[in-house]
C-alpha positions as CSV (number, residue, x, y, z in Angstrom):
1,X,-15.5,-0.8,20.6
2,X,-15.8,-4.5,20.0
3,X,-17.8,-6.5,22.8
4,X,-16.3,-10.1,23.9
5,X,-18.8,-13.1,23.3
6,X,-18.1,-13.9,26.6
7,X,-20.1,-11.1,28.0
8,X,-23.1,-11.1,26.2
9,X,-25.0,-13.0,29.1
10,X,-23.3,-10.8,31.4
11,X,-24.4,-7.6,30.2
12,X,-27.8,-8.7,29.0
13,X,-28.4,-9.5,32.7
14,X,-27.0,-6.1,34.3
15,X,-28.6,-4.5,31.5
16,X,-32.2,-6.0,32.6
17,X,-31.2,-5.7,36.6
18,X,-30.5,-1.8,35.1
19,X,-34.2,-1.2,33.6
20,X,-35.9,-2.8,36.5
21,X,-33.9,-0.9,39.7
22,X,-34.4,2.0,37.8
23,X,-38.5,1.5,37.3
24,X,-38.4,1.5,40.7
25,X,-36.5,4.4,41.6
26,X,-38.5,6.5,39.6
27,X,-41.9,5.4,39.9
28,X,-41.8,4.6,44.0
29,X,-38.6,7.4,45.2
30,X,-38.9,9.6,42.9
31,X,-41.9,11.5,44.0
32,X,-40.9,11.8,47.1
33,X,-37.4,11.8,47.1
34,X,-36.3,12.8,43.4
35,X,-32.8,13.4,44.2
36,X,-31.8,9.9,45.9
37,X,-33.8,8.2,42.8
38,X,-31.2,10.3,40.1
39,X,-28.2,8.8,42.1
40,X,-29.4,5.5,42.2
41,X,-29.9,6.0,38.3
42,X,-26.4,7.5,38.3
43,X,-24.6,4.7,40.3
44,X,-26.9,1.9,38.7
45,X,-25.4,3.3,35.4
46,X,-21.5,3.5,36.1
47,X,-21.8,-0.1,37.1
48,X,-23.3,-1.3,33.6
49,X,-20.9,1.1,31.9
50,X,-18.1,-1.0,33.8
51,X,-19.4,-4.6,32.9
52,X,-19.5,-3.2,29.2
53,X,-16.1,-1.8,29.6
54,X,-14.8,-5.0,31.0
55,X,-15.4,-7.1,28.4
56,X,-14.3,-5.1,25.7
57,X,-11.9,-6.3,22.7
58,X,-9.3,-3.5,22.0
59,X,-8.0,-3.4,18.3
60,X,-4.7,-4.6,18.3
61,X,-2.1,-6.0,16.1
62,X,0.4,-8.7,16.9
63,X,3.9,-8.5,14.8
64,X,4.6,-12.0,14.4
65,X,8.2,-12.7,16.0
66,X,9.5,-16.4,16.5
67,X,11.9,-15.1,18.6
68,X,9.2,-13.2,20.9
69,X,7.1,-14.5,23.6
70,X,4.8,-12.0,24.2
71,X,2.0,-11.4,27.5
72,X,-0.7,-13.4,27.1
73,X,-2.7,-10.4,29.0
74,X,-3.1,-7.0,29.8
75,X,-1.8,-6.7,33.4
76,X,0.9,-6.0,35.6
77,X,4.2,-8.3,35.8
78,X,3.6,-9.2,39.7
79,X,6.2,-12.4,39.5
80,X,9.6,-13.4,38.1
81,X,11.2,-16.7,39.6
82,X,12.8,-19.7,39.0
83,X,10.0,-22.6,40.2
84,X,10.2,-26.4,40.0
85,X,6.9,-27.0,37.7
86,X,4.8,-30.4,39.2
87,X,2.4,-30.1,37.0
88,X,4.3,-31.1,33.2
89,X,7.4,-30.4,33.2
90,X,9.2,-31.7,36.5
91,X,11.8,-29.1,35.9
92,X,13.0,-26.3,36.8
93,X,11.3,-22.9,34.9
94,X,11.1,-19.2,35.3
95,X,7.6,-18.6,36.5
96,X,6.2,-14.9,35.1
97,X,3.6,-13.8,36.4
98,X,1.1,-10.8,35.0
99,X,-1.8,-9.9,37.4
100,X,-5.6,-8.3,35.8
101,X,-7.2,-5.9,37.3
102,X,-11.0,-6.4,37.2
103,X,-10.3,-2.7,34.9
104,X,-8.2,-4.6,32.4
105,X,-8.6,-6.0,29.4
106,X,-9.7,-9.9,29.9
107,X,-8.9,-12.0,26.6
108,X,-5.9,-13.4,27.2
109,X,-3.7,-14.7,23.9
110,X,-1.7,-16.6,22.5
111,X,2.7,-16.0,23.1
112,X,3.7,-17.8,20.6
113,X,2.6,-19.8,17.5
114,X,3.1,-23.3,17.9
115,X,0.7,-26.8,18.5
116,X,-1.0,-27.5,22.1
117,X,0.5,-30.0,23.6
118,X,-1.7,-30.2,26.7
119,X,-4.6,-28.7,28.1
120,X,-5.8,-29.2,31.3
121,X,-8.8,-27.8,33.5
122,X,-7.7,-28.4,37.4
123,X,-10.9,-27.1,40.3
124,X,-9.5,-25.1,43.4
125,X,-9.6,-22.7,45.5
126,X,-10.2,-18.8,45.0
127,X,-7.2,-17.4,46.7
128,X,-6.5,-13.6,46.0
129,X,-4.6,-13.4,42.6
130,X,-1.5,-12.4,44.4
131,X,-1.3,-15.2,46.9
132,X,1.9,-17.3,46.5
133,X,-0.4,-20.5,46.8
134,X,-2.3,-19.2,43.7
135,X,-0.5,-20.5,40.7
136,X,-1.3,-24.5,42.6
137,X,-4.2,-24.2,44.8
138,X,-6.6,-22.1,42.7
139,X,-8.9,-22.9,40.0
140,X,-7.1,-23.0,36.9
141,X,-6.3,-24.0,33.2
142,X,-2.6,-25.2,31.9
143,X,-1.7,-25.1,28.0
144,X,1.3,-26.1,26.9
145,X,2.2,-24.8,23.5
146,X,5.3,-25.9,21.7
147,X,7.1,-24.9,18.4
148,X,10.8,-25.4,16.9
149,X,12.4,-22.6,19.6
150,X,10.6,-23.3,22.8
151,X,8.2,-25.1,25.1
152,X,6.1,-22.9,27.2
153,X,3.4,-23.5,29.9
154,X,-0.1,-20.7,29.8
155,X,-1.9,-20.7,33.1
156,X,-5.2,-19.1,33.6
157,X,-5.4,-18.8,37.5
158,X,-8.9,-17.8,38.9
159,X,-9.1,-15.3,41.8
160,X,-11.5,-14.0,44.5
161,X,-13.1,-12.4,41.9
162,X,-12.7,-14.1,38.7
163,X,-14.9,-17.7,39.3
164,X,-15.1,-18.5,35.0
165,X,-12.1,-19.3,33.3
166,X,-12.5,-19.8,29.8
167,X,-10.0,-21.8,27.4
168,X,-10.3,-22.3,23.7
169,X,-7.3,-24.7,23.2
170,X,-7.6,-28.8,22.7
171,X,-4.4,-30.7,22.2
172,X,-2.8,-31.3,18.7
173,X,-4.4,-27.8,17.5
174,X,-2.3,-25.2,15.9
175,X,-2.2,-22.1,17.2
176,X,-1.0,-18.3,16.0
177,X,0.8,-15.7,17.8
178,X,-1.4,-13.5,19.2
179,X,-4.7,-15.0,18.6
180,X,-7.3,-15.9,21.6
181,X,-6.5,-18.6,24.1
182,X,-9.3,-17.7,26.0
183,X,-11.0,-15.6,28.6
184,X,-11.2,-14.6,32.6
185,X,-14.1,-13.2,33.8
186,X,-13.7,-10.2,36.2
187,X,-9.6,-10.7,37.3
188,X,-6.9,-12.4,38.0
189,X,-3.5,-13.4,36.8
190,X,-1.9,-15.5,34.4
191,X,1.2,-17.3,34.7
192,X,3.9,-18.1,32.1
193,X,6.4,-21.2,32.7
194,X,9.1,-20.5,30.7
195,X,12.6,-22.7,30.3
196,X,15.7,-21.6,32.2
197,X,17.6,-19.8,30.5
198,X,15.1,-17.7,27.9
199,X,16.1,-14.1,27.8
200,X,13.5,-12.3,30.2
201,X,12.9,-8.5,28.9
202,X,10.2,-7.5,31.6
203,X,10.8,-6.6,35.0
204,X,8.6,-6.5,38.7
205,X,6.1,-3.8,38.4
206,X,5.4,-3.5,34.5
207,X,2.3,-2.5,33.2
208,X,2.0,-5.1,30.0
209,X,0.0,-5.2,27.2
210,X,-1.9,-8.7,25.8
211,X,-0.1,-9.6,22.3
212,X,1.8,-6.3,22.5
213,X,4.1,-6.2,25.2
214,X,7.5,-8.6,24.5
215,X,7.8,-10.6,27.8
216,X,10.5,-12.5,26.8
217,X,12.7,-13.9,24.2
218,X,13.9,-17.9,23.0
């Protein structure tokens, strides 16, 4: 298992938080009460065992497809709607919608190949990932990535949990299909603005893959 460079400071801190909790347990409970001090050791363990986990980089291969727009994320499709964007477009758009789990998989990629058109850190609230005021009042970071098929809109939304968004992309760069766009620490969602029209192949309620999974087609 490959480890995310985004969680290096992460785990380094659980990891020393770990060591020291544990000292304790065993040199001040443990005498006295060896039993609590194991499932403090046991519980204090799980939880670095899940920051590992969380930011770990599966092995995965993206078949480059023009015609495919795939999830930028591991998740589960939560929206599909037709939205008037106010952000770039001023348009009409099919809004999908993919929600992580603070269990899922957290580098989100690319959907298509294409160039950055924009990119665009906006502050905001923390609403719950699923909140219908999310995709506009939350914290949150827009991409627009273009090519000779289609125009598309990538937008990491923060949640209650997730306060760090991450994006890799400046305007005028090239991008490839499948490659990172960035990262979201400990869950949210990420939103897809996609023009009317584009053949959608997921539906409410799928479980999606990052750079697997074919969302849609142009």
């Amino acid at each position: 298992m490959t480890i995310h460079r985004e969680g290096y400071k992460s785990i380094s801190i659980a990891a020393v938080i770990f060591i020291i909790i544990n000292l304790v347990a065993f040199n001040f409970i443990s005498p006295s009460m060896p039993v609590l001090a194991w499932i403090v050791f046991a519980v204090t363990l799980f939880l670095l065992l899940f920051i590992i986990s969380f930011f770990r980089i599966p092995q995965r291969v993206t078949p480059l497809n023009d015609h495919f727009i795939y999830s930028p994320c591991d998740g589960k499709v939560v929206v599909i709607e037709e939205i008037t964007d106010v952000e770039y477009f001023k348009d009409k758009r099919i809004q999908l919608s993919v929600f992580m789990s603070p269990a899922n998989v957290h580098v989100n990629v690319n959907p298509i190949a294409g160039e950055v058109k924009y990119s665009q850190y906006h502050k905001g609230k923390y609403l719950v990932a699923w909140h219908p005021k999310s995709s506009t009042e939350n914290e949150r970071h827009s991409v627009v990535l273009s090519n000779n098929r289609t125009t598309i809109l990538v937008k990491q939304i923060a949640g209650a949990l997730a306060k760090r968004i991450v994006n890799y992309l400046q305007p005028g760069q090239k991008v490839e299909q499948g490659a990172e766009l960035g990262f979201i620490k400990f869950g949210s969602r990420v939103d897809l603005l996609l023009p009317v029209g584009t053949k959608i192949n997921a539906k409410l309620g799928d479980v999606v893959k990052g750079g697997v999974t074919v969302l849609a087609e142009c």
